[in-house]
SEVO-284911 format. One record per residue (C-alpha): residue number from 0; residue in three letters; x, z, y. Coordinates in nm, 4 decimals. Example, Ala and Ser with C-alpha at 12.3 -4.5 7.8 and 13.67 -1.06 7.14 Angstrom:
2
<r nr="0" rest="ALA" c1="1.2300" c3="0.7800" c2="-0.4500"/>
<r nr="1" rest="SER" c1="1.3670" c3="0.7140" c2="-0.1060"/>
This chain:
82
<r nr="0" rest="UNK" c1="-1.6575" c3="-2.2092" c2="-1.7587"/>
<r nr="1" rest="UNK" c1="-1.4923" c3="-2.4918" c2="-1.6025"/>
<r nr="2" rest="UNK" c1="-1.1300" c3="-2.5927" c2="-1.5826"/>
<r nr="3" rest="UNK" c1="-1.0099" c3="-2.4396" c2="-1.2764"/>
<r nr="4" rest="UNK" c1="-0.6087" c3="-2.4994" c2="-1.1176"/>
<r nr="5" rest="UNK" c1="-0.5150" c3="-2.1674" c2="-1.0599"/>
<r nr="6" rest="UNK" c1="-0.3116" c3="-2.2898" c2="-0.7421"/>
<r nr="7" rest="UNK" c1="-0.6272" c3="-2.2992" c2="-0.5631"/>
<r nr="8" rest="UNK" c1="-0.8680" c3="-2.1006" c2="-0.4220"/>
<r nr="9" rest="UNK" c1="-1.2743" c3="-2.1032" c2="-0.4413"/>
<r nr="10" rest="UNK" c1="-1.5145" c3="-1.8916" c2="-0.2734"/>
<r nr="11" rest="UNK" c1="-1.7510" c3="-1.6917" c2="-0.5112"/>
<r nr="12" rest="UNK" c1="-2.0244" c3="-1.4453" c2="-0.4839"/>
<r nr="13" rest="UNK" c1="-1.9429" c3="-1.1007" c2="-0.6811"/>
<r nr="14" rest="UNK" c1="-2.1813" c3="-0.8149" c2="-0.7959"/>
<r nr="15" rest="UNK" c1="-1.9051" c3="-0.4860" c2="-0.6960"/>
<r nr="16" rest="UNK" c1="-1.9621" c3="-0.1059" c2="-0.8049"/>
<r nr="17" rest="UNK" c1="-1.8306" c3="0.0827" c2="-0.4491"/>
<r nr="18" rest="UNK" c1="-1.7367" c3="0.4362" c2="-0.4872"/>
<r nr="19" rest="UNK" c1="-1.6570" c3="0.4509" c2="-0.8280"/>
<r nr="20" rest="UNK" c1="-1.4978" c3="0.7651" c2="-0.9475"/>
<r nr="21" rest="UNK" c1="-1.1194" c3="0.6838" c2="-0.8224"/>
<r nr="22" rest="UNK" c1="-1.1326" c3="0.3553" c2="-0.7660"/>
<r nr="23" rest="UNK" c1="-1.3059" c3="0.2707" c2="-0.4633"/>
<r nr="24" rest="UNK" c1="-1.4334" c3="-0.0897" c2="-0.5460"/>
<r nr="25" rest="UNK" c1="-1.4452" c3="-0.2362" c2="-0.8879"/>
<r nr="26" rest="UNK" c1="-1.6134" c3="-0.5662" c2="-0.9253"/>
<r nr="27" rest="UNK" c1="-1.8501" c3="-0.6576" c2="-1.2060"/>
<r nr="28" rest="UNK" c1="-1.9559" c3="-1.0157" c2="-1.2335"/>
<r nr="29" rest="UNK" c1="-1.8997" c3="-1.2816" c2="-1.0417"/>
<r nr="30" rest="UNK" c1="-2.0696" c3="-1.6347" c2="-0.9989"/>
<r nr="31" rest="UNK" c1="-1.9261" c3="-1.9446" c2="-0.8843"/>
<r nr="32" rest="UNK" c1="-2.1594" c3="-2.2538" c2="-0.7429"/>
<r nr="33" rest="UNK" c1="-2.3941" c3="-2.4115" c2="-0.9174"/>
<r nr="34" rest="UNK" c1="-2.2523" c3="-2.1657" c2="-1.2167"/>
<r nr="35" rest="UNK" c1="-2.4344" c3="-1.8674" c2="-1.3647"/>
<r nr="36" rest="UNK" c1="-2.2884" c3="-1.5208" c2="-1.3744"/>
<r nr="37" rest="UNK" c1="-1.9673" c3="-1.4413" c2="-1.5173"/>
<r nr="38" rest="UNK" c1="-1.8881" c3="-1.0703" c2="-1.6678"/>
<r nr="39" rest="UNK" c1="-1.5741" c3="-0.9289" c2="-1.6139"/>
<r nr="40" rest="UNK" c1="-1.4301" c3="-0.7580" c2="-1.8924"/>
<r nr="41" rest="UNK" c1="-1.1467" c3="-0.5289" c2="-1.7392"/>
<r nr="42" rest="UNK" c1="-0.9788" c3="-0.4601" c2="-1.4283"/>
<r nr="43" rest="UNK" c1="-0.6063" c3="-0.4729" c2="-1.4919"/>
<r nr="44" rest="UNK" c1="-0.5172" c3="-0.3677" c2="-1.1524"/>
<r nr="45" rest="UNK" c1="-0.5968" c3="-0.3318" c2="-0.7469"/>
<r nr="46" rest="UNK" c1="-0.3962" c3="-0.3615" c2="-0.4413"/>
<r nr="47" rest="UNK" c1="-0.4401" c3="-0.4210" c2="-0.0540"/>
<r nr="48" rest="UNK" c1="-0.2385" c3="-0.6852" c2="0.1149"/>
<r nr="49" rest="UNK" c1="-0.2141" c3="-0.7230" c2="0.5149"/>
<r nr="50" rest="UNK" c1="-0.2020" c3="-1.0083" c2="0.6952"/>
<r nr="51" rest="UNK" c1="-0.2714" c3="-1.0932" c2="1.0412"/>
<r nr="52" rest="UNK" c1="-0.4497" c3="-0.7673" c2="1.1054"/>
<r nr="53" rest="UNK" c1="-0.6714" c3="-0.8577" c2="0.8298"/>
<r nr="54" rest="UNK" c1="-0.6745" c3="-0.6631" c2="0.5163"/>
<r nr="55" rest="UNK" c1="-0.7105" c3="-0.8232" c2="0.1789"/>
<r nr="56" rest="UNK" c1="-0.8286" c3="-0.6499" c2="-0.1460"/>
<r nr="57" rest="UNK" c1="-0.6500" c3="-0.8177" c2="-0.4535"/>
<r nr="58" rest="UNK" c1="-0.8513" c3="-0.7500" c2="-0.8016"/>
<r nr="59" rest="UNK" c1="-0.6303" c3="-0.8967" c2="-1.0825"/>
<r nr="60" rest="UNK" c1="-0.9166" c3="-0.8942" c2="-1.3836"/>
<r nr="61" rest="UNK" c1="-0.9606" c3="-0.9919" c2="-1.7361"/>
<r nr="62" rest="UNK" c1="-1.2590" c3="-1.2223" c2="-1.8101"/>
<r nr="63" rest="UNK" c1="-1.2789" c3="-1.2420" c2="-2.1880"/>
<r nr="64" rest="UNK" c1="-0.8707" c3="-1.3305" c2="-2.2640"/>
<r nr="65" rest="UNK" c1="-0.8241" c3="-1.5105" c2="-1.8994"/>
<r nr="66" rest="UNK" c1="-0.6304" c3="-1.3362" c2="-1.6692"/>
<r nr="67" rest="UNK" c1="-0.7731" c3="-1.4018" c2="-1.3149"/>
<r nr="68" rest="UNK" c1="-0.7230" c3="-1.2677" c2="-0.9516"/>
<r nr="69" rest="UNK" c1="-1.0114" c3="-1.1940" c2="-0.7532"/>
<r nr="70" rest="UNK" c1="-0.9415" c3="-1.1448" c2="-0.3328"/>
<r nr="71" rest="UNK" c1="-1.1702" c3="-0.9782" c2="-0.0947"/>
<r nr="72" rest="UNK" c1="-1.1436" c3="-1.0403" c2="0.2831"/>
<r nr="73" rest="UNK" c1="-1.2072" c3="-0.7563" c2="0.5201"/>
<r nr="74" rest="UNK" c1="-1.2992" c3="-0.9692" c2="0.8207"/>
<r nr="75" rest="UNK" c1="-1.5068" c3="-1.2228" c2="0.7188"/>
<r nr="76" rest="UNK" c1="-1.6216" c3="-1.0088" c2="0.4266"/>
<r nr="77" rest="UNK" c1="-1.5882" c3="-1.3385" c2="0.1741"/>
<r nr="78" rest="UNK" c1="-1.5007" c3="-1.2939" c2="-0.2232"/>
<r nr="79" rest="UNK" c1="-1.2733" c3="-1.5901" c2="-0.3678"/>
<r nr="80" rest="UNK" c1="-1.0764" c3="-1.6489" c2="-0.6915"/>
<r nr="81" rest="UNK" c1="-0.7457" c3="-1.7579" c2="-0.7642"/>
């Protein structure tokens, strides 16, 4: 995986379970470019965030022993990481 500042953010394509017992989304894997998949061990914990009529889905996940943040946008429909 490569060294990534965690100040930024990078659009990524994720593989999501919807409708999943009680939690409505939980994502799986996700891949960043020219990167293959990466599994995501746990999900630590879910929130929604507005802003600017535009609601954000906030997936903080464990990918092996790296803590990472994964954000949905409602409007444009995009996945990035933090």
């Amino acid at each position: 995986m490569k060294n990534f500042n965690k100040n930024q953010t990078e659009q990524v394509e994720v593989m999501a379970l919807f409708g999943y017992e009680m939690t409505p989304c939980q994502p799986l894997t996700f891949r960043r470019r020219g990167e293959s998949e990466t599994e995501i061990t746990d999900l630590l914990r879910t929130q929604i965030r507005f802003a600017g009529g535009v609601a954000f889905h906030i997936f903080d996940v464990l990918v092996g022993r790296e803590k990472m943040t994964l954000e949905f946008n409602s409007r444009d429909l995009s996945w990035s990481i933090k």
